[in-house]
Structures are given as structure tokens and as C-alpha cells.
N, C-alpha and C positions, 0 to 999 in steps of 0.2 A: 283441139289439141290439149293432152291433159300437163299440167305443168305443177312440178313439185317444189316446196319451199321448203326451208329448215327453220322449225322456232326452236329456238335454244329458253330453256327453264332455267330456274336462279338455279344453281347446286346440280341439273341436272343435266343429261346429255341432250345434244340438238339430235330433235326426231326431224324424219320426214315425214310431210303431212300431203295429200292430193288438197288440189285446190276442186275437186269435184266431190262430193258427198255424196253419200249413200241413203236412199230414204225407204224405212225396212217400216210398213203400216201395220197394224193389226184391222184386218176385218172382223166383224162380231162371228164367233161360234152358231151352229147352228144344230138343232135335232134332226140326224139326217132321216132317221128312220118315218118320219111326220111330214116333211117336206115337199113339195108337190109342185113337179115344174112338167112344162111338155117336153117329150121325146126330141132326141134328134132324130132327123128325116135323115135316110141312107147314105143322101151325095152328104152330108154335112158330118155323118159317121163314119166315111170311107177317108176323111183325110188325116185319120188320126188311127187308120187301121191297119194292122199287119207288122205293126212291130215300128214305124216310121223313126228314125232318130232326128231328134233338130235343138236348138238351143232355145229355150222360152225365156230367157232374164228379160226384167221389164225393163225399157230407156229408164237412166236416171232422171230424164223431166219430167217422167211420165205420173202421174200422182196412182199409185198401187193402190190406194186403199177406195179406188172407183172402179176395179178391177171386178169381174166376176169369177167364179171358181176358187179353188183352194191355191195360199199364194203360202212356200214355204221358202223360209229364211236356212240358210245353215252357216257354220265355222267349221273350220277343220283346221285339224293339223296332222298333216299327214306326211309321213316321214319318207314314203314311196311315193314321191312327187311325178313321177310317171305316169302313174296309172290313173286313167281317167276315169272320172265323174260319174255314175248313169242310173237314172230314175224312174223309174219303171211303173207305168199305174193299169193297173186291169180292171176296169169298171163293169162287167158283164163275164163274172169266174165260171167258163167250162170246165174246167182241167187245167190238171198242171202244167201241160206242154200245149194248150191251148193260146195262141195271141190274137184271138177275135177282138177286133177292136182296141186290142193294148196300144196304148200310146208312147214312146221311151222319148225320154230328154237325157242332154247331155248340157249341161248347164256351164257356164265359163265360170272356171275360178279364180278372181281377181284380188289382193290384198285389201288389209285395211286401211282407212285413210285418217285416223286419230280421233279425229272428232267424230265419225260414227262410231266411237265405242268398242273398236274390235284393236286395243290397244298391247296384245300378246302379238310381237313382232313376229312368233314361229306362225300364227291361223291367219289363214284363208277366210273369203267370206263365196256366199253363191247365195241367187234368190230365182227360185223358176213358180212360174204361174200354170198351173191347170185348170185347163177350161170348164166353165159350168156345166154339172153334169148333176143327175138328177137321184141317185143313190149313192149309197156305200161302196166303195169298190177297193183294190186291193194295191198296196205301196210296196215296190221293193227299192232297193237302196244299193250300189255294190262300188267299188274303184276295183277298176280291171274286171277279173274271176273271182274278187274277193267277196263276196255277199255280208253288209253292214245289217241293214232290215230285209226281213223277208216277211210277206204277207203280214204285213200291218194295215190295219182297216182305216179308209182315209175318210171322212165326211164332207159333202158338200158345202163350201161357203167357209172350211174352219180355216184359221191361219194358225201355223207352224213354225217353232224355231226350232232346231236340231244342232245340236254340239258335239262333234264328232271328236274326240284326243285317241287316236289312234295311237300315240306312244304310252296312254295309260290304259289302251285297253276300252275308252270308257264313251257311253251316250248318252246325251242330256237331252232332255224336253223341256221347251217352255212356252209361253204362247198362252192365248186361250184356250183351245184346245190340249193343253198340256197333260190334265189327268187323265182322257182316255187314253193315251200314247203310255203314258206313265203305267196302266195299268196292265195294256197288252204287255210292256215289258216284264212286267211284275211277273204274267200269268207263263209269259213264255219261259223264264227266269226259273218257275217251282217246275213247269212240266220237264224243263232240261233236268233239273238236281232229282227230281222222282227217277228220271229212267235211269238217272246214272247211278242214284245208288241200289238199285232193282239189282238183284243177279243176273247175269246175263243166260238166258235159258237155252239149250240144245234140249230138242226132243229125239229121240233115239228109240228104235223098234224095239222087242225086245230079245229078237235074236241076233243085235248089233255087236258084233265083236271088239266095237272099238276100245272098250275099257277091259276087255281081258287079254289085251296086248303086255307084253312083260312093261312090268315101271308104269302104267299109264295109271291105275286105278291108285297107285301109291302119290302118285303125283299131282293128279288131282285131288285125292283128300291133302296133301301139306298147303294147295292152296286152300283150301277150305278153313284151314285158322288161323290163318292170316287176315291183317284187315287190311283190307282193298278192294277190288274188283273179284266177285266171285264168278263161279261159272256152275249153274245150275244143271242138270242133266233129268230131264223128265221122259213119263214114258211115254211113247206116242201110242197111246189107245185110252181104255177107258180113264185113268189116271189124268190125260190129258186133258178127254172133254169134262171129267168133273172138275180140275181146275178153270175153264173155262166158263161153268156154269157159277162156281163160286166167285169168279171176278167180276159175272155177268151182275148178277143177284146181288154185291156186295160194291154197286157202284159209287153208294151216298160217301162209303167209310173210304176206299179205294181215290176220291176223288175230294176228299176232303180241305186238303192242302189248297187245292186251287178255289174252292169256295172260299173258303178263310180267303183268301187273297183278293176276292171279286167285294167279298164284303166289305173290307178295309177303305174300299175307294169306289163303293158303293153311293155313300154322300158326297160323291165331287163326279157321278156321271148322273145322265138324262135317263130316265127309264128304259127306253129305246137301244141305251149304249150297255146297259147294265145287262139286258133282255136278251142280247144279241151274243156279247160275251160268254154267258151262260148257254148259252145253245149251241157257241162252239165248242166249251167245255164238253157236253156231256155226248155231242157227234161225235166231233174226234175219239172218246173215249171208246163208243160202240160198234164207231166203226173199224177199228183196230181188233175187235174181240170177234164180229161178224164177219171181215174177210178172213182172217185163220179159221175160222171154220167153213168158210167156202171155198175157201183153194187149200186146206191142208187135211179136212175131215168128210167134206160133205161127200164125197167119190169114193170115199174108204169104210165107210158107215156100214155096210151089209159086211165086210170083213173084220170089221172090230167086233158088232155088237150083236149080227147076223140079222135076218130079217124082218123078225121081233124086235127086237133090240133098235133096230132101224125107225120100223115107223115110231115106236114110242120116243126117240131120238127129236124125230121129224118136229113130233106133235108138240113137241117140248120148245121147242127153236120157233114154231107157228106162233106159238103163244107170244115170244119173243119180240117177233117180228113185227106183231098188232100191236104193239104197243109204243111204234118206233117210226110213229108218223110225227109227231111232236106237235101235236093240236095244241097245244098249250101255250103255243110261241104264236106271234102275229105274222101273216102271210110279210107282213115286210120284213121280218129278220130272216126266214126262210127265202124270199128271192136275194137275199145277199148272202150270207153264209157259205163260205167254199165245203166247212167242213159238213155241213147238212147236206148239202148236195153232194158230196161223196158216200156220205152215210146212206140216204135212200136210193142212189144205185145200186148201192152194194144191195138195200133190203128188197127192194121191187125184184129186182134179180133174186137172190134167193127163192124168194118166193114165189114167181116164174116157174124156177124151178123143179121145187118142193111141189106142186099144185100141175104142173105140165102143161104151163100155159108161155105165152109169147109175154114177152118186155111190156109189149103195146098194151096189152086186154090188160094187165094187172095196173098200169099206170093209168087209164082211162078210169077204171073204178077207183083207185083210190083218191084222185086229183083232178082237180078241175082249174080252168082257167091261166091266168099266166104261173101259175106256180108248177102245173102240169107240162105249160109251154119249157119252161126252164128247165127240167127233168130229162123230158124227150130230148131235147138241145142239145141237155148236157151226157146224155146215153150214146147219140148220136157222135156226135163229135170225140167221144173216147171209144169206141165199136166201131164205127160202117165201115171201117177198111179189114175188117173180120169177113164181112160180110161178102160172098162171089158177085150178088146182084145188088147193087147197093140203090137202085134203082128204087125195086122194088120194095124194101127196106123204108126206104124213105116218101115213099109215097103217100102210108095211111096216115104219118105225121104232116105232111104238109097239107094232104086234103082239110086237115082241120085246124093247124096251127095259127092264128090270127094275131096274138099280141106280139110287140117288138120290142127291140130287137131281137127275139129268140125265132119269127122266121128269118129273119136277114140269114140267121146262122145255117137257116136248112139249104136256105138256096144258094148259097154259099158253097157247103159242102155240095151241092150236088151240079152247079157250077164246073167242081175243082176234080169229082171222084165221077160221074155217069157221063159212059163212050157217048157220044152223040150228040150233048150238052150245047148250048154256046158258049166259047170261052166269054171268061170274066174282062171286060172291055178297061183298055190299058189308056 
């Protein structure tokens, strides 16, 4: 039974204190990228799959710092006392609407008791533990609908403190782990203030009527000298894909900001952390320049530029594409990176395409092993419901798919999507 006392201070007001204390440990940081533990087996994978919600806080006798997996600490003060708690970790990124394997907690938020130090009467305190897991994987954070973190990369074995003042707006890190969290903020912090102060771009044919509407062309140039949010108007043809080719080619200058930011806090991460940052840096960049040209140009190419115009287009984009394997990075930052693995769908696809071959034959040549396994996985899992036979789709990947968890994920899907199957056992 918890039972509260009042100590009164010389000159100061009688607080209430819990007579049960709080024991918040730091376990050591770890290189997750270097780290080498066994897989979990299937049944020991499934009870933490499909989205499951449950409350992980450690007992207060329990000693946390003999804990395995990532133990995070937070405060909050949160003015919409309503909205509950929820913790989100994806250790195995297929997609964005993928919960393969996601795990969610819902942590209890309980006051502070004085003497653990959380002496601001308006914060909360929570502490949830995640289980040992043997890479990088992905953190969200939200109360209610409200999303706090999104895809924050979490490391095996680190401990976390998080400081949530939602009436100032504001998130704190601290911990051992503290700088790489510091930094993802940093980096997500410049990528927000670059797009917002980008113009915002409409591309327009160029027999669009829209700005020879009476007032419209007047109206838009008075916002044009103004400072604020501008609204760019490009042409959707060649105008277009040479600006593409100059953001493609001009990504060192383009991308600048966010190196300066990686560098800064360069000397407070592991090579590994530094290695991986950088690689989602420069995916996300190309991947964003690579599907506007796959779903807004590649289909329209023989009409903008005509058939000539096309293949020399083509051959242009080929070049591109070889060079957007990113050998340079270690297969262990490449099986974690959400945004790598968006980036080479998009390009394996393309070049599918361009070349009139299948998903399958261009990802066999270019990858091998689980980094290949991951790819397929991940093609999979964002496609077979495209697909009329999903059967047969998923067949040459499983004839050959061998490391895990990325078959779990085939027979998974083919479990959940091929008539005839046996259901998945409840």
C-alpha cells in the first residue's frame, strides 16, 4: 500500500513525499552497429508482433540496471492529461504502414516522489524497458494522435532519459546515449527549416490556364515580394527535368546544412552512429528526387523530349542509378536504414523498368545475401497486394530467401494474402 507523508522545510511549504522511491539506472551505451547477439526464434518473435499493446514499467524492487535491452526514463508535463502515453519501436523497417514485428507500450504515468528528483509539482515520471534486440531499430513516441518522435533510431543496450514540457513546446535528451538522440534532433530540426523555407513548387504544363485567369497572374507576382512563404510555379517538361538534374548533381552544396550538423556532433558519436546518419542523409535526399521522376516523368518522357530525347534521358538516369547502391556504407547500416531501403526500391524499380526486366532479376544481380533478403522483404511487403497472383510472385523469393527475420516476413505474407494457404495459428 503506498502511503504519503508531509515534511515541512524551515521557511518552506510541506510537500508530499511517497514513502516508495523511484530507482531510474543508467546501463552502459553500446555500438549498435558492431554488436552481435543471436536472433530470436519465431514463437519468441511473435509475442511482440502485430502491433501488441501492454505496459513494460519495471517493479520498483526490481534492480533495472540488471535489465537487458533498452530501458528509457521520461517526465512530462503534459497539459492534456487525457491523452495517453504510447511507444512505439519497429526493430525490422519494411514500410511505413508496415507493423512486422512492432512492438507498442503503453507505459503508466505516475508522479514524482521528492526524493527521486522530479521535484516540478506540474511532471510526471514513466520508465518502460525494451527487450534485447540485436540491431538498430525505429522509436516513435505520440500522447493520443499527437506524434512527440517519429523515427528516431534506437540502439541496443542504450539507456534514455527524455523530457517532454509540452507547455513549452520543448524535448530534452539525456542519458548516455544522449548525443545520438541530440543529433537525430538536430538533423531533423535543419531538414524541417530547409523545406520550409524552399518555395513551395507547383509544376504546370504549359498549356495550363491557370494563371491566365483574370487577377491570378497579378496575385501571384504581389506574393512574390513579400517575405514569407513563396509559391514557385515551374514548367512540367524540360525546364523541369533540368531542374532535377541540377539538384540531382548539386547534392554535396544542396545537402550542406545537414552535414555541418552531423559534423558538430561528430566527436560525441561511435563511427557506426555517425556512418548511419550520413546514409540516411543522403537516401532520403535521392530518394525524393528519384520517385518525382518515376511517377511524375518517367511515363511522359517520349512526350516531352520525343524518342531521342527519351533514350538519351534514359541513359542519363542509368548512370544515376549505378551509382546509388551506396558500397561505401557497411552492409550493417544498410540492413537498418528505413530511408536506404526506400531509396533502393525506388532504384531497383526504376531500373526494372528502364532495362524491361522483373524486380526479381535486377535485385539478384545487384545484392546478395541478407541485405538482398531485406530488399525483397521489403518490395514485398509494400507491392503483393498489386499483384492478381501473389502466389506466384512470392514464390522465386522464398525458393531462395534463407536469413531472418526477412523469411518470417514472406511466409507471413503469404500466410495472410495466397487462397488456399493455412491460416496463421491463433
Amino acid at each position: 500500500m503506498k502511503k504519503n507523508i508531509l515534511i515541512c522545510l524551515v521557511g518552506l511549504l510541506c510537500l508530499p513525499i511517497s514513502t516508495l522511491l523511484a530507482q531510474v539506472a543508467d546501463s552502459p551505451g553500446a555500438d549498435f552497429l558492431h554488436r552481435s547477439q543471436p536472433q530470436l526464434s519465431p514463437e519468441q518473435g511473435d509475442t511482440h508482433r502485430g502491433g501488441e499493446t501492454r505496459s513494460d514499467t519495471l517493479p520498483e524492487s526490481e534492480d533495472s540496471s540488471a535489465q537487458l535491452g533498452v530501458l528509457i526514463y521520461g517526465e512530462i508535463i503534459n497539459p492534456d492529461s487525457l491523452a495517453p502515453l504510447q511507444i512505439t519501436f519497429t526493430p525490422y523497417y519494411l514500410g511505413r504502414k508496415s507493423t512486422f514485428r512492432q512492438q507498442v507500450y503503453s507505459p503508466e504515468i505516475e508522479p514524482g516522489a521528492f526524493f527521486d528528483g522530479v521535484l516540478d509539482a506540474r511532471k510526471e515520471k514513466f520508465r518502460v524497458t525494451i527487450p534485447d534486440f540485436d540491431r538498430a531499430g525505429y522509436l516513435d513516441l505520440s500522447l493520443g494522435n499527437r506524434k512527440i518522435l517519429s523515427q528516431y533510431l534506437l540502439s541496443p543496450d542504450d539507456s534514455l532519459k527524455i523530457e517532454l514540457d509540452l507547455l513549452e513546446f520543448s524535448v530534452v535528451f539525456g542519458g548516455p546515449a544522449a548525443s545520438f538522440y541530440q543529433a537525430q534532433a538536430a538533423l531533423k530540426s535543419q531538414q524541417a527549416s530547409e523545406e520550409f523555407d524552399q518555395p513551395r513548387r507547383l509544376y504546370l504544363a504549359d498549356n495550363n490556364p491557370m494563371l491566365e485567369e483574370e487577377g491570378r497572374r497579378e496575385e501571384w507576382m504581389a506574393y512574390q515580394k513579400q517575405f514569407g512563404s513563396q509559391l514557385e510555379i515551374m514548367d512540367f517538361g524540360r525546364a523541369g527535368l533540368e531542374q532535377l538534374h541540377q539538384q540531382w548533381e548539386g547534392s554535396d552544396k544542396k545537402l550542406q546544412g545537414q552535414l555541418d550538423v552531423l559534423q558538430f556532433y561528430a566527436s560525441r558519436l561511435s563511427d557506426g552512429q555517425r556512418e548511419l546518419l550520413e546514409l540516411e542523409i543522403y537516401s532520403r535526399y535521392y530518394y525524393r528526387l528519384l520517385s518525382v521522376f518515376h511517377k511524375s516523368y518517367y511515363g511522359k518522357l517520349t512526350t516531352i523530349l520525343g524518342e531521342e530525347g527519351r533514350r538519351e534521358e534514359l541513359k542519363r538516369w542509368s548512370g544515376y542509378l549505378a551509382a546509388l547502391q551506396s558500397k561505401d556504407y557497411s552492409d550493417e547500416s544498410r540492413l537498418i536504414s528505413a530511408a536506404f531501403l526506400e531509396l533502393q526500391l525506388e532504384r531497383v524499380l526504376v531500373e526494372a523498368l528502364i532495362k524491361g526486366e522483373q524486380f526479381h532479376e535486377v535485385l539478384n544481380r545487384q545484392f546478395s545475401g541478407e541485405l538482398r533478403d531485406r530488399i525483397g522483404a521489403g518490395f514485398l511487403t509494400q507491392n503483393l497486394r498489386r499483384y492478381g497472383d501473389p502466389a506466384k510472385v512470392l514464390e522465386p523469393y522464398l525458393s531462395e530467401m534463407k536469413s531472418q527475420p526477412w523469411r518470417d516476413r514472406l511466409v507471413q505474407l503469404k500466410e495472410s494474402m495466397v487462397p488456399g494457404a493455412p491460416l496463421i495459428p491463433l
